[in-house]
C-alpha positions in Angstrom: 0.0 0.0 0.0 1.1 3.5 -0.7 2.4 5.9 2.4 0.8 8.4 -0.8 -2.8 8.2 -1.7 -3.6 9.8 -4.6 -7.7 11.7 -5.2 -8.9 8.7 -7.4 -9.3 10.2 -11.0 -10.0 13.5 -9.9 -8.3 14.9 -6.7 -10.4 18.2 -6.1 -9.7 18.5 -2.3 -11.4 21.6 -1.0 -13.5 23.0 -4.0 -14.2 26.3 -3.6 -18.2 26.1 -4.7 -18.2 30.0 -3.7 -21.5 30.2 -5.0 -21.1 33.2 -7.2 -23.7 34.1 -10.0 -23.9 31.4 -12.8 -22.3 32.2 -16.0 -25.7 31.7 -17.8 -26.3 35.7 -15.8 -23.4 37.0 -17.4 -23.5 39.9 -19.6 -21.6 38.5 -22.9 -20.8 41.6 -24.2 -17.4 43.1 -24.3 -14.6 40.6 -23.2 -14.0 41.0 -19.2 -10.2 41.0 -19.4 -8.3 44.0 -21.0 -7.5 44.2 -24.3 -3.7 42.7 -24.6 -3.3 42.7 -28.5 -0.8 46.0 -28.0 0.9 43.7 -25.7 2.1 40.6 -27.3 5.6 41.2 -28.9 5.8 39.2 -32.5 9.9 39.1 -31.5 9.4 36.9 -28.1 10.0 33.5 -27.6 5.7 32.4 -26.8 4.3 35.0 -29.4 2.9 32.5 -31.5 1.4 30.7 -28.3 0.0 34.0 -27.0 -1.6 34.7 -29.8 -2.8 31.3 -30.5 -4.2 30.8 -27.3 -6.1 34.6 -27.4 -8.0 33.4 -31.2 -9.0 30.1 -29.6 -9.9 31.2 -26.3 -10.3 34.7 -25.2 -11.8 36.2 -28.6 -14.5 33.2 -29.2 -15.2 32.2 -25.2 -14.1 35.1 -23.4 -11.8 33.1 -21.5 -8.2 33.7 -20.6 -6.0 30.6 -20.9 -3.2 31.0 -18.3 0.3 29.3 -18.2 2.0 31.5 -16.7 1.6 30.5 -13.3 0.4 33.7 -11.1 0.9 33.2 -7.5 -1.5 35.3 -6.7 -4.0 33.2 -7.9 -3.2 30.3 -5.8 -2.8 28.6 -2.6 0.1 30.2 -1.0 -0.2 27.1 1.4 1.2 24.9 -1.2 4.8 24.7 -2.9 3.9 25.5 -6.8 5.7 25.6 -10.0 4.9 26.7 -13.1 4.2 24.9 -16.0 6.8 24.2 -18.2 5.9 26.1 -22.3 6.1 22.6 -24.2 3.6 21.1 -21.7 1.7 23.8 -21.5 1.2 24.3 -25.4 0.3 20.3 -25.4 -2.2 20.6 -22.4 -3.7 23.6 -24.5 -4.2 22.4 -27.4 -5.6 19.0 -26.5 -8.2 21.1 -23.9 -9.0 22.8 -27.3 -9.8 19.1 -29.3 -11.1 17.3 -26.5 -13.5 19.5 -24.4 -14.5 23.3 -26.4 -14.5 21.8 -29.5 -17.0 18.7 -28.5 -19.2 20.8 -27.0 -18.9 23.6 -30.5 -20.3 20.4 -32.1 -23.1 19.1 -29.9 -24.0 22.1 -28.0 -23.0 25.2 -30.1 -20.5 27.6 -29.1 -22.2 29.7 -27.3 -22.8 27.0 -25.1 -19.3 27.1 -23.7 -19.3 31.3 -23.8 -22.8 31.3 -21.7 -21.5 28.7 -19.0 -18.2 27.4 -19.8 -15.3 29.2 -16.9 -13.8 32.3 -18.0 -10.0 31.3 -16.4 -8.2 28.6 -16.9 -4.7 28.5 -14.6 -2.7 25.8 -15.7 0.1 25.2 -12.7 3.4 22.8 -13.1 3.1 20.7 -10.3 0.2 18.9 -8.1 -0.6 20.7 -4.5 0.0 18.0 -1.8 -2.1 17.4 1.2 0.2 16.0 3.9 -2.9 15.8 6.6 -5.1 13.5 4.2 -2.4 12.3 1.8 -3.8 13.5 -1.0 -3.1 15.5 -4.0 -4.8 18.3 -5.8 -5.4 18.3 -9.3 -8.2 20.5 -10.4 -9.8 23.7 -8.7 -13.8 24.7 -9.9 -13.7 28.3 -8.4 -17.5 30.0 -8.0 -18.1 28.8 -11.8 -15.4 31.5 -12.3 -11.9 29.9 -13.0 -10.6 26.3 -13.1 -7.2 25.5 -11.9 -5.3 22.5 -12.9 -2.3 20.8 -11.5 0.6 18.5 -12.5 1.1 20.0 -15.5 4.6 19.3 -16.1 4.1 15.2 -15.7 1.8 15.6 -19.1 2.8 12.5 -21.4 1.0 12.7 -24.5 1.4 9.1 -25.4 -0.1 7.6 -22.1 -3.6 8.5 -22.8 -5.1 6.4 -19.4 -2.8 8.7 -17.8 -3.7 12.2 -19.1 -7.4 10.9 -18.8 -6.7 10.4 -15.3 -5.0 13.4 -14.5 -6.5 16.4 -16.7 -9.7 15.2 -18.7 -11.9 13.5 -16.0 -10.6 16.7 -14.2 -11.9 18.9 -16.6 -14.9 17.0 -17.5 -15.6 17.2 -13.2 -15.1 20.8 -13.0 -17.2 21.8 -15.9 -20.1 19.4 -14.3 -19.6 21.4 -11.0 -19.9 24.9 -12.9 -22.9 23.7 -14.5 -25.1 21.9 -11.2 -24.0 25.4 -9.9 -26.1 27.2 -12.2 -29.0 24.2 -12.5 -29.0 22.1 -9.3 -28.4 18.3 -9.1 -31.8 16.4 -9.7 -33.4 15.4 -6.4 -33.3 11.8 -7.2 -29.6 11.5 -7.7 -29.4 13.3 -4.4 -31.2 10.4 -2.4 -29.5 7.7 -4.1 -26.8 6.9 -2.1 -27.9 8.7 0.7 -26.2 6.9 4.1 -23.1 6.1 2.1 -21.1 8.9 1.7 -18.0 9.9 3.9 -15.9 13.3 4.0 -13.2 12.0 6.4 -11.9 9.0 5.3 -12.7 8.8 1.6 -9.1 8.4 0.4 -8.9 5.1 2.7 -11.8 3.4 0.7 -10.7 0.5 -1.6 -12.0 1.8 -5.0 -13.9 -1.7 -6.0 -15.6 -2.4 -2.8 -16.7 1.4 -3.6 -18.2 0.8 -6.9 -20.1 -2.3 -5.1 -22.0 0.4 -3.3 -23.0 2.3 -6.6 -20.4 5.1 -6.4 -17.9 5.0 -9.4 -14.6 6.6 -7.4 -13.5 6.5 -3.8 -13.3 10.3 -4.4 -17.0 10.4 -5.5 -18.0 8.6 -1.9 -17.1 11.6 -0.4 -19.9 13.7 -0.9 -23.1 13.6 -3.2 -22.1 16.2 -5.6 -18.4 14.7 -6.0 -20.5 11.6 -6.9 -22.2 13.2 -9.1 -19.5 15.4 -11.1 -17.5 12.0 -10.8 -20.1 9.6 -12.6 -20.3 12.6 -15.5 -16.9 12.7 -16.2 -15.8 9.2 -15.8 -19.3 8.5 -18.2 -17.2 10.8 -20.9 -14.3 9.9 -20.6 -13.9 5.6 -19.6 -13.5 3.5 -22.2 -16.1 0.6 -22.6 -13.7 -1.5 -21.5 -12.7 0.4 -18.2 -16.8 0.5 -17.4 -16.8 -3.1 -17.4 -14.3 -3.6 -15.3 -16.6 -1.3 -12.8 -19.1 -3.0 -13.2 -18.0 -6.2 -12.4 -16.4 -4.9 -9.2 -20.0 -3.4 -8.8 -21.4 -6.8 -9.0 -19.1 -8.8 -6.6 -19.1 -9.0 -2.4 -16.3 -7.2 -1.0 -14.9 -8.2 2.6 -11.9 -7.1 4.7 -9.9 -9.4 6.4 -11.4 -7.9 9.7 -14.5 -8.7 8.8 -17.5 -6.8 7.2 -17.6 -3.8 9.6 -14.2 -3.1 8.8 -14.7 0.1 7.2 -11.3 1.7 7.9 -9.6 -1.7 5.9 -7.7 0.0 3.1 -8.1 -3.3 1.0 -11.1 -5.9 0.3 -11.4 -8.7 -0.8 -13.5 -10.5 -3.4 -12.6 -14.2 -3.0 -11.4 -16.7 0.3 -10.6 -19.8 0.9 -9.4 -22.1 3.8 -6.3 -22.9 5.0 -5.2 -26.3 4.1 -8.8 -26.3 2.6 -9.9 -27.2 5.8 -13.2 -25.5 6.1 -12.9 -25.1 10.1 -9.7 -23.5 9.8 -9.1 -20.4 9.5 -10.2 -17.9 6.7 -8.1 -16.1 3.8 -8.4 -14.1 1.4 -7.7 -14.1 -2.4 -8.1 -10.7 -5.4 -9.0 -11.9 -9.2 -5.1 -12.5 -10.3 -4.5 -15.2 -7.8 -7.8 -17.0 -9.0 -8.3 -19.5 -11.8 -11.4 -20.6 -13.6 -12.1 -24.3 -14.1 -14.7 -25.7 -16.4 -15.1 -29.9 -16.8 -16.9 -31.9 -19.5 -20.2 -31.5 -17.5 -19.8 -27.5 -17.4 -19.2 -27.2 -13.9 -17.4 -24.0 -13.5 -15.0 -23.8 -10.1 -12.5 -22.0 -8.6 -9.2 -22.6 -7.4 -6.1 -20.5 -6.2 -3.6 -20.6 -9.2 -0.3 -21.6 -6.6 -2.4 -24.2 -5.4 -5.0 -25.5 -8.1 -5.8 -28.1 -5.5 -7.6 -25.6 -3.4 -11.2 -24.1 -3.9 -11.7 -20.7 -4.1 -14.8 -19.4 -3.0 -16.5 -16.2 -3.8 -17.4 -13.1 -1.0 -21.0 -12.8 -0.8 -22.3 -9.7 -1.5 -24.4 -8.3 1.9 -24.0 -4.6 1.8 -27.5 -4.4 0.1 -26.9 -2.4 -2.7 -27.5 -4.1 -6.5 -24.2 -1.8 -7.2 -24.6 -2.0 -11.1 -28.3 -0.8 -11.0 -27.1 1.8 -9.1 -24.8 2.9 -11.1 -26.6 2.9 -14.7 -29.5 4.8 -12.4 -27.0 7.4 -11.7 -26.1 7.7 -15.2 -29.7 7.9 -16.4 -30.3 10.8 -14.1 -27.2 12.3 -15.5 -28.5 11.8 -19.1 -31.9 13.2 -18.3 -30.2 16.0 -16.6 -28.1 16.8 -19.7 -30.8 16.7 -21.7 -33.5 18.5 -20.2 -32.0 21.1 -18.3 -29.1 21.8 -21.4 -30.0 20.2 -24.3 -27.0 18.0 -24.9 -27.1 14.6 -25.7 -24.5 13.1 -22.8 -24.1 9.5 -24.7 -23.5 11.7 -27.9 -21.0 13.8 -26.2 -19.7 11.1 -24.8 -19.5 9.4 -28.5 -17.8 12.1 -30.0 -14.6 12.5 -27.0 -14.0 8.4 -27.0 -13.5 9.1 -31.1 -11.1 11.9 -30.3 -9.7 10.1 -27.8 -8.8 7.2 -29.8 -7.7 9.5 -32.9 -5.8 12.7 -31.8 -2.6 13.6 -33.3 -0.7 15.7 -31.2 2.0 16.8 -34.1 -1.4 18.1 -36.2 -2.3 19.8 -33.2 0.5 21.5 -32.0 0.8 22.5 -35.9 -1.9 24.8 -34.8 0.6 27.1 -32.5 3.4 26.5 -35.2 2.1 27.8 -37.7 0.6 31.4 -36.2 1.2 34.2 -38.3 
């Protein structure tokens, strides 16, 4: 186990939820920030980025694209860097592809200039906790200004990784700035209710978490984590990735000291007996160290793979919760939500980012800055 934990796909440790007026009240008139177009010097080194980053964000969204980390716009109780310019032109442009121009398509663009955030700080490193162990790696700031972390560990060809990092985090940030101008359905709200906890989230082992219906440990800390969780994990998770949550959502979990264990930090979804004596003593197994048998009858069995001789049995579920019904419900509220309150189609947006996702060329895109006039 780590001495680290990390915020499970989205670390967004103390959200500031300010509760400012919604985008959707803003006057889209003249820009909000000054006009910088005296300012940008064709002869320096970022020109070409500055000005990129001003047509494809400030002039169409009124929103200023920050890389060059201000301290004053940050937690002075954490040890920042900036981001570095090659990560930061990367991080920009992919934004660009993989979140404005999705929503251009489904949504229109004046989607994303009503209610889309009008900062985004982009900041080197991640913030650590050292109280919870955590790590920081997206702000949503009164519907105002997202901040994200961990810039400068961007690698462009591990795309589970910059999923993990900066697209589920920007996919959760947008959902908060949106339930922040139209609130979280009712009935998502009393899902779950009874399962949720703010203190010891980062301690929950993320499988026996999806058995409950909640899709991160992060999202079991509070309903509308759960809820900005399940939209951007929806977007972004591969097909593949939900069934792997889904058949942790299906399986009993235990811990070693027994079901009311709720501080264990790991479960378990298999046991057997020692010497396969069934009045001795209890252990535990996880998937990898379990093989599946099948005779000429089709009997299926289980056995430990060091030790084929000795059955495997599976946990029994007993936390009453059908964990995959729970989930898809979530998601269905989601969908209705999307649709009815914004008329977006949240399986079509989610459509159109797996496609980008799976298709992106970063040389094409960084093209883009390269060739600014």
């Amino acid at each position: 186990m780590k001495t680290m934990k990390y915020i499970s796909s989205l670390a967004l440790a103390a959200i500031a939820l300010l509760g400012a007026a919604s985008c959707s009240e803003d006057d889209l008139g003249p820009t909000i920030f000054p006009d910088v177009e005296d300012e940008l010097d064709p002869t320096s080194y970022t020109y070409k980025f500055d000005k990129w980053l001003k047509d494809a964000y400030l002039t169409p969204y009124n929103l200023d694209f920050r890389y060059k980390m201000q301290d004053v716009g940050t937690d002075m109780n954490y040890n920042l860097v900036p981001a570095s310019y090659d990560k930061a032109v990367d991080l920009a442009v992919l934004t660009k592809y993989l979140w404005f121009d999705v929503y251009d398509k489904l949504a229109g663009e004046d989607f994303l200039k009503s209610y889309g955030p009008r900062i985004i700080h982009l900041i080197g490193s991640p913030a650590f906790n050292p109280q919870t162990g955590t790590m920081v790696l997206g702000l949503a700031e009164g519907g105002i200004k997202v901040s994200l972390f961990r810039v400068n560990e961007l690698d462009n060809s591990n795309f589970e990784a910059m999923n993990e990092y900066y697209f589920k985090t920007m996919h959760h940030e947008f959902s908060h700035i949106l339930h922040q101008t139209k609130t979280i359905p009712t009935e998502f709200q009393t899902i779950s209710n009874g399962k949720y906890d703010d203190n010891n989230w980062q301690d929950q082992w993320e499988p026996r978490i999806n058995s409950l219906g909640i899709v991160t440990n992060y999202g079991s800390s509070q309903m509308r984590e759960d809820f900005a969780e399940t939209i951007a994990n929806y977007i972004t998770l591969t097909d593949e990735d939900w069934e792997l949550i889904y058949k942790n959502a299906a399986r009993g979990w235990e811990a070693p000291g027994g079901e009311d264990d709720l501080d264990a930090s790991v479960y378990y979804c298999w046991y057997y007996y020692k010497n396969n004596d069934a009045t001795g003593s209890k252990l535990y197994a996880v998937d990898s160290q379990v093989q599946e048998t099948t005779d000429e009858s089709g009997n299926v069995s289980y056995s430990l793979k060091s030790s084929p001789n000795t059955v495997v049995y599976a946990v029994q579920d007993k936390d009453g919760v059908d964990g995959v019904a729970t989930l898809k419900q979530k998601i269905n509220v989601c969908r209705t939500w999307f649709k009815d309150e914004w008329g977006v189609d949240l399986d079509a947006l989610r459509e159109e980012v797996q496609k980008r996702q799976k298709n992106y060329d970063i040389n094409a895109l960084r093209k883009q800055v390269e060739d600014v006039q």
